[in-house]
C-alpha positions in Angstrom: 303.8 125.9 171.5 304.1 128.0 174.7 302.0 126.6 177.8 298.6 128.6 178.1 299.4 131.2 181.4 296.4 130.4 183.8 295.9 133.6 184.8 292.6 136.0 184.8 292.6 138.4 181.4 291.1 141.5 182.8 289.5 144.5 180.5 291.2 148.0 181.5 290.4 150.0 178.6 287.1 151.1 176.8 286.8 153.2 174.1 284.0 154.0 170.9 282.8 156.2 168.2 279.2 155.5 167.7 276.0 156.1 166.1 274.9 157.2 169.6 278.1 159.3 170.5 281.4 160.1 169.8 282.7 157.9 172.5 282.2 155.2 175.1 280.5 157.0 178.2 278.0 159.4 175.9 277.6 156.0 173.5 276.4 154.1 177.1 274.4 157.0 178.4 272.4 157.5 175.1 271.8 153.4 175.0 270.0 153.4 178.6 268.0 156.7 178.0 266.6 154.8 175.0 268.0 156.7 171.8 268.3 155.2 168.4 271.4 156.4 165.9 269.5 155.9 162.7 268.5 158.4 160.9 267.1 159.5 157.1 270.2 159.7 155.0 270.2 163.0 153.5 272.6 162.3 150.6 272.0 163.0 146.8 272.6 159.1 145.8 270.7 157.9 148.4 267.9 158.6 147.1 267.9 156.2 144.2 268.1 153.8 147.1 265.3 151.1 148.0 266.6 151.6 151.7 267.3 155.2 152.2 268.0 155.1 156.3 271.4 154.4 158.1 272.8 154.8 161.5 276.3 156.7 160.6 278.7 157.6 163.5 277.4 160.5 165.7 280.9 162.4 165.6 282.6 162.8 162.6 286.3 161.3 163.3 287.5 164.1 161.0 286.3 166.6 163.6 288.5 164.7 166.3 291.6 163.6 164.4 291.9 167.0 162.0 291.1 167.5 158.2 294.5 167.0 157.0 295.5 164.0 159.4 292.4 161.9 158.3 293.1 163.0 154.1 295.6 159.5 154.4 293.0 157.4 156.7 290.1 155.2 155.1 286.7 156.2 157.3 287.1 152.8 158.8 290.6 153.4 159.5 289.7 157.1 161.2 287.1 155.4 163.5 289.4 152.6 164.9 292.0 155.6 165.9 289.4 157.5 167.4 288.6 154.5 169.7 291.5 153.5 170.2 292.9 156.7 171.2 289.9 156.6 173.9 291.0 152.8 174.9 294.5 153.1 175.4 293.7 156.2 177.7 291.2 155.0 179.5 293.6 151.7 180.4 296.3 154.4 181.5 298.7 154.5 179.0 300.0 151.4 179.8 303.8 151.6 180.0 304.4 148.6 178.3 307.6 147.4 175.9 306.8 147.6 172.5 307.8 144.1 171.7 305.1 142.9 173.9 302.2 145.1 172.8 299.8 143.7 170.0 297.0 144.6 168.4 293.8 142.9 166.7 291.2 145.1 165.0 289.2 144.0 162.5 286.8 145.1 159.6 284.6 142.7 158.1 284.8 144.7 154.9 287.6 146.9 155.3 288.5 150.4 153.0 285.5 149.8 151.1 284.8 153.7 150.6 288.1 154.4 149.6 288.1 151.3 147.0 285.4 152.6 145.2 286.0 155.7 145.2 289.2 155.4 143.7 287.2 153.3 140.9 285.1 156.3 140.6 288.1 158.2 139.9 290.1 155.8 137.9 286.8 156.5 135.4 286.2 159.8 135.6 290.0 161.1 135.3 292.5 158.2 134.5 295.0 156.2 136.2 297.5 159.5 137.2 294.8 160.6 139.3 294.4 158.0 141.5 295.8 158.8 144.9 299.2 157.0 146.0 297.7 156.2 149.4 295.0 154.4 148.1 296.4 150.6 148.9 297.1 151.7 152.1 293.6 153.0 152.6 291.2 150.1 151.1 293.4 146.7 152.6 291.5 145.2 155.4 294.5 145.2 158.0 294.6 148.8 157.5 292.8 149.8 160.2 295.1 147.6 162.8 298.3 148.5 161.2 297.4 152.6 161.8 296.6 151.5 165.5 300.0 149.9 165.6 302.0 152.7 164.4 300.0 154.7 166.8 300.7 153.0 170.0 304.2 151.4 168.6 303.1 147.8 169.2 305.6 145.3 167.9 304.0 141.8 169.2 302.1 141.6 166.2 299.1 143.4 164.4 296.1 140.9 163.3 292.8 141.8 161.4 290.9 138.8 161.6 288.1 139.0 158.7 284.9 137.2 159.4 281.9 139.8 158.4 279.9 140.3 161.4 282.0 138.1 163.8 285.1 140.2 163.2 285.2 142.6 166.2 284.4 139.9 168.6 286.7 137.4 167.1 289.7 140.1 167.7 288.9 139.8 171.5 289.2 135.9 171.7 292.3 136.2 169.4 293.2 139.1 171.9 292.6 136.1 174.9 294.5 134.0 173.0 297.4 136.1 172.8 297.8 137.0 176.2 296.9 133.3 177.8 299.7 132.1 175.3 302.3 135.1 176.4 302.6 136.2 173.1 302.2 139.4 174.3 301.4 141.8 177.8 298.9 143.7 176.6 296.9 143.9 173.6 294.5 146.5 171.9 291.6 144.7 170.1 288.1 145.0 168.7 286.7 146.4 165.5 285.8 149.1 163.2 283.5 149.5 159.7 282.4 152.5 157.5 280.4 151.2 155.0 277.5 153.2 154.7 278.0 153.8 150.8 275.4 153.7 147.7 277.3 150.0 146.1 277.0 148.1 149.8 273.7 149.4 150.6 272.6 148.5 147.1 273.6 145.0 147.5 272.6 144.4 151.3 268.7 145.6 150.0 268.7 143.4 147.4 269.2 140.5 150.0 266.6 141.7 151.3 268.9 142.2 154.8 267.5 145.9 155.2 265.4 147.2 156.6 262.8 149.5 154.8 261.3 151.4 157.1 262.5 155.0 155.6 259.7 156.6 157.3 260.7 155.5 160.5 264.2 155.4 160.8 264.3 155.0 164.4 261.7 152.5 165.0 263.1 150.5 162.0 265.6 148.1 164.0 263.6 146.2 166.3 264.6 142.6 167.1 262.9 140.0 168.3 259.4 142.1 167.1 257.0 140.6 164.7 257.4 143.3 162.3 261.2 143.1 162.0 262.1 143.3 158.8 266.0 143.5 158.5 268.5 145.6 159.9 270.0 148.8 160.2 273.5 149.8 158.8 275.7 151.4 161.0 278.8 152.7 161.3 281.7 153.0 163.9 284.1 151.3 166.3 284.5 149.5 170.0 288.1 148.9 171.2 289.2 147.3 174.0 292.7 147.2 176.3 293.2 143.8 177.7 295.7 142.6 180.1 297.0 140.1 182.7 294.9 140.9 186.3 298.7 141.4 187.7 300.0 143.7 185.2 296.6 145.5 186.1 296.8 145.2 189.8 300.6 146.4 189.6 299.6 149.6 187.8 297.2 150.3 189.6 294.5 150.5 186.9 291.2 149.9 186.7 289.5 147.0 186.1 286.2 146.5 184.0 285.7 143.4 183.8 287.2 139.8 183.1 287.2 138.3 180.0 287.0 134.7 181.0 286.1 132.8 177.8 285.5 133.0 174.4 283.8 130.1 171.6 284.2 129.5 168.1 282.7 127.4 165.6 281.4 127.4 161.9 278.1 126.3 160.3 279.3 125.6 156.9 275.6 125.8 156.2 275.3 128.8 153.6 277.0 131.8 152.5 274.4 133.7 154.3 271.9 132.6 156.1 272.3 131.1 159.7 271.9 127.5 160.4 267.7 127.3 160.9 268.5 125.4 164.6 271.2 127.6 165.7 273.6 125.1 166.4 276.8 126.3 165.3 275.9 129.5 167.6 274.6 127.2 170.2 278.3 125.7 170.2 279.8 128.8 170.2 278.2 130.2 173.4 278.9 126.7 175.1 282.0 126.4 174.5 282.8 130.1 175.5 281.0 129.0 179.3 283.0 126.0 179.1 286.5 128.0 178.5 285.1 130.7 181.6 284.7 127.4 183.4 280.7 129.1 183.9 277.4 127.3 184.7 274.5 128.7 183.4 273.2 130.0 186.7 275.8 132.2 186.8 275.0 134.3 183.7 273.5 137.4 184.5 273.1 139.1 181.6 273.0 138.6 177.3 274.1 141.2 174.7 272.8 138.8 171.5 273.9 139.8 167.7 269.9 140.0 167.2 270.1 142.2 163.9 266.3 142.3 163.6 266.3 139.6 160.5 263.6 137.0 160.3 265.6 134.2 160.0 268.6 135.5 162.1 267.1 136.3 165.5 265.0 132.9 165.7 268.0 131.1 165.1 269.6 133.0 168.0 266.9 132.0 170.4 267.7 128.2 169.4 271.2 128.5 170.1 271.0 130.1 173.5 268.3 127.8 174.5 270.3 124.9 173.2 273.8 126.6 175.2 271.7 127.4 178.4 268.7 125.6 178.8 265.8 126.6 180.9 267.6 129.1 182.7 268.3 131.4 179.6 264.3 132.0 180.7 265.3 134.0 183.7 268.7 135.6 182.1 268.1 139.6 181.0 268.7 140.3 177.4 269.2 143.3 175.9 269.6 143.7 172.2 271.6 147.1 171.5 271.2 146.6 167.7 267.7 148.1 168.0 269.7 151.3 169.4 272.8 151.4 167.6 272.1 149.8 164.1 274.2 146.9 162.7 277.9 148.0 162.4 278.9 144.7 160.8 282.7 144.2 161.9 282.2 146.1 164.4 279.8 145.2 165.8 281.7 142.6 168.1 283.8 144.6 169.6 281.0 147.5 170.0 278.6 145.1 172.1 282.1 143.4 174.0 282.6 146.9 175.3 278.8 147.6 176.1 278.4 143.8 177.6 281.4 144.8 180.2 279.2 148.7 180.7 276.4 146.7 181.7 278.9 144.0 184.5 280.5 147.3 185.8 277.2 149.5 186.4 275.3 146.4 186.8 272.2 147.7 184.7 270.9 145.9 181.7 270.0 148.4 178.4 266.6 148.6 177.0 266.1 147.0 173.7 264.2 149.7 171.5 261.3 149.3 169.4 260.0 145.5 170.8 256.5 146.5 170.6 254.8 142.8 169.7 257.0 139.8 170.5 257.8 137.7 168.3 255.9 134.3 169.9 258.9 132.3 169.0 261.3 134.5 171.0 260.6 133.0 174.5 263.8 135.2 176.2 263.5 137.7 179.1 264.1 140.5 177.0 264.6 144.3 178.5 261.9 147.0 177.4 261.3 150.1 177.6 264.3 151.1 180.1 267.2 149.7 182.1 267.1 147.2 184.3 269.3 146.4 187.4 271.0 143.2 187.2 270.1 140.8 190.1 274.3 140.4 191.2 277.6 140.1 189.9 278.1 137.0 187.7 278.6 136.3 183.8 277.6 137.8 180.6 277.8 136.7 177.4 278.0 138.5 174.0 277.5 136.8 170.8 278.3 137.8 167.3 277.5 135.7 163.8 278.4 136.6 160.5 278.2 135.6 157.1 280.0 132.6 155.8 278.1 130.9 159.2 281.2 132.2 161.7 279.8 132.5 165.0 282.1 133.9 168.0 280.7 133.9 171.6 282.4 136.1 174.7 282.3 135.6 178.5 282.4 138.3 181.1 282.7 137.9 184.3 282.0 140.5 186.6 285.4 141.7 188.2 285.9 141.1 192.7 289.6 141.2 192.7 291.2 137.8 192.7 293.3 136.0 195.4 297.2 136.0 194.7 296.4 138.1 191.4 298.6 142.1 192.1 300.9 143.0 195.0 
């Protein structure tokens, strides 16, 4: 096994495709002016729908790739180009040899659209008509194989599948990859397109919706009393990560550092998070322990908070249990009430807006917390940005389904001695 390099991993590369904008700057600037992505879905089938609201991505990928480039691409597939194309320009174009360039993008559901539609097909016209690309289109690695051939990378291509965890688990496997020298630079995060009559059927009748179709924008609101499930959205967050020398020698910018990451498992229940939290709890602590962090020095919190009953308490635990009393003091901002849930990618959507809010040192408003829950005793941000008090940590959490729970350390980036020239 190679020897872990002990070197700072630095982020040089954002990009997005959002329900607030079709990338990551107007994504950001519609987040702190207080904008919510979800909207009525105007679609015939939706309305034989219990839960007839969604948060779909703001630009259309099709309007950014081309018609006929996107006719092989699974939606998912089209948004992870999109921000990956943003990512790996934004970081420079790294000039990098293909043999150590990797990427890790993941879906927590994959070509799900494509799938079935090609069943609808396969019904309605017969085996002959169903597409030759379709394979290619609904596996879950699609999404990081297109990004490879895009960029040429040749260290590997992973799609780590763990529902709502996935994006963020591609970043620590992105740490991982770079600590261990498997590879120079690596393009990681996560993508889903999943707003579709069968999935929306079955997350309603988990009750996981919300259904507030009257009021699709004030319908996500963690950590409110009146939450009452989440949002589904749509969309990707991609990140460029690298070795602070590679960075410094290039010249290019750098966001942030990606000091830790922490996984565990609740093996609780399929769905529902562990009551105390403390699967999560571990998670977050061991991601402070890897950024070798106290908990003084975290400044702010991007939390999964979906705006489920049982889901955002549970949260609270866990970063109580993680950081003690001074979680009191810590700013959190819960982007879900903005952006809707984007389930796989989700992760590498609030990575990307967790390293935002280090660089411009401003913590987002969380939408639509009009009554506090009186459980949720966290200095949550209302009503608009807030500055952060100083450069230091943040931390952004992500749990999914099967009880996977992936925590992420930032730390804000002041150059580091013997790191470039």
């Amino acid at each position: 096994m190679p020897t872990p390099l002990a070197e700072p991993i630095v982020v040089t590369g954002l990009g997005a495709t959002t329900p607030l904008g079709g990338d990551a700057s107007t994504t950001w600037e519609a987040l702190l002016a207080g904008h919510s992505g979800a909207r009525a879905l105007d679609r015939p089938w939706a309305e034989q729908l219990p839960v007839r609201i969604a948060a779909p991505a703001a630009v259309d990928p099709a309007e950014v790739l081309g018609r006929v480039a996107v006719r092989k691409l699974d939606r998912s597939q089209q948004l992870a180009l999109v921000a990956a194309r943003e990512a790996w320009a934004d970081a420079g174009c790294p000039q990098v040899e293909p043999e150590r360039l990797a990427v890790v993008v993941a879906s927590g559901i994959g070509g799900v659209t494509t799938l079935l539609d090609a069943h609808d097909t396969l019904t309605a016209k017969g085996a002959r008509a169903v597409g030759p690309h379709t394979v290619p289109m609904l596996m879950p690695n699609g999404s990081a194989a297109v990004v490879a051939l895009e960029l040429g990378a040749r260290a590997g291509t992973h799609a780590p599948v763990s529902a709502c965890a996935s994006g963020a688990e591609s970043i620590a496997m992105g740490l991982d990859l770079l600590r261990l020298g498997r590879a120079d630079v690596v393009v990681c995060g996560g993508t889903e397109a999943a707003i579709h009559p069968l999935p929306m059927a079955g997350f309603a009748a988990m009750r996981a919706l919300s259904t507030r179709n009257d009021e699709p924008g004030a319908a996500s609101r963690p950590f409110d009393k009146g939450r009452d499930g989440f949002v589904l959205g749509e969309g990707a967050g991609v990140l460029v990560l690298e070795r602070a020398s590679s960075a410094a020698a290039r010249g290019a910018q750098i966001y942030a550092e990606l000091a830790g990451a922490g996984l565990t498992s609740d093996a609780h229940h399929i769905a529902a998070p562990d009551p105390e939290g403390a699967g999560a709890g571990r998670a977050v602590a061991f991601a402070m322990s890897d950024a070798g962090a106290a908990a003084d020095e975290v400044v702010h919190i991007n939390p999964h908070a979906t705006s489920t009953p049982l889901g955002d308490l549970a949260e609270v635990k866990a970063l109580h249990a993680a950081l003690g009393d001074a979680v009191l003091s810590i700013p959190v901002s819960a982007t879900k009430s903005a952006t809707g849930h984007l389930l796989g990618a989700a992760g590498g959507l609030e990575a990307l807006l967790t390293v935002l809010a280090l660089e411009h040192r401003l913590a987002p408003p969380t939408r639509n917390l009009d009554d506090p829950d009186d459980d949720v005793d966290l200095d949550v941000v209302r009503f608009e940005p807030r500055p952060l008090p100083s450069p230091g940590v943040a931390l952004s959490t992500s749990f999914g389904f099967g009880g996977h729970n992936t925590a992420l350390a930032f730390r804000s980036w002041t150059g580091a001695e013997g790191v470039g020239a």
